[in-house]
N, C-alpha and C positions, 0 to 999 in steps of 0.2 A: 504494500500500500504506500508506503513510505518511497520506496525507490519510483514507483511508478509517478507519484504525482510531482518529484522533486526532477526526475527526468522529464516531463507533460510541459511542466511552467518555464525550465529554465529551454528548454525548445522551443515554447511560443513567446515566451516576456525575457527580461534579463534579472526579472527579482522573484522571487518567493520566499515564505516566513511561515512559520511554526511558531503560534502563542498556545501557551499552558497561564492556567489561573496563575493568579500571583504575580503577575506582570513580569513572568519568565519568559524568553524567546529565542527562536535564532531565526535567522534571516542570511539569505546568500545572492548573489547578483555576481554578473558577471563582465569580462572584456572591459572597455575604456570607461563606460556606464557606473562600474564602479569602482575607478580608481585603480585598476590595476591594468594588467599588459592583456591583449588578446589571448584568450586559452585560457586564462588562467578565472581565477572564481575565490571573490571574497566573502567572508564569512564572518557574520557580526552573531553574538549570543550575550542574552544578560539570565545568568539564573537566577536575580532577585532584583525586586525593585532597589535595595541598599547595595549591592555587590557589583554595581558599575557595568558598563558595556564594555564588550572588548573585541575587536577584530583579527582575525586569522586570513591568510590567502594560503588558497589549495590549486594546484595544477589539475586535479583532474577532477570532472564531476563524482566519480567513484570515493574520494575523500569527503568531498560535498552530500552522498547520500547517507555514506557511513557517520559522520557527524550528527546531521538530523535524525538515524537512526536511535544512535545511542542518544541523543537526547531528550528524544520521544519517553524513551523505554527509561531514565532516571533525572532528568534536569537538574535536581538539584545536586548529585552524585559524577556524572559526567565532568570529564576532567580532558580536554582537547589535548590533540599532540599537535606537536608544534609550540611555536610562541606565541601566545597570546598578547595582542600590545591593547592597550585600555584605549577609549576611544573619547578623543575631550568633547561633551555637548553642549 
């Protein structure tokens, strides 16, 4: 469910997002659209309103679906690979 609609949206739009209660989320967009190089696919997540935003860039959609996976299944537990850098708003 999770791969299908996260491959669906980022085929037709350059953005999609996952909100869980508690004003937890992640969100991903891709190419110039958002800030990063063609191919490649950023990745913004806040698992709590107090725990600040923070973004990641992933090269492949495949990191892109595995991230929304695992975050579906524990957001507040989910721990990204890679560097997370905070995102100033």
């Amino acid at each position: 469910m999770i791969e299908s609609a996260v491959r669906g949206m980022m085929a037709d739009e350059w953005y999609v997002i996952l909100e869980i209660a508690g004003g937890c989320f992640i969100q991903a967009s891709k190419g110039v659209e958002a800030g990063v190089l063609s191919g490649q696919f950023a990745v913004e997540y806040r698992k709590a309103r107090e725990s600040g935003q923070y973004r990641l860039v992933f090269e492949s959609i495949e990191g892109v679906i595995e991230a929304f996976a695992e975050f579906f299944r524990d957001s507040n537990e989910w721990q990204p690979s890679g560097t997370a850098v905070r995102v100033q708003l």
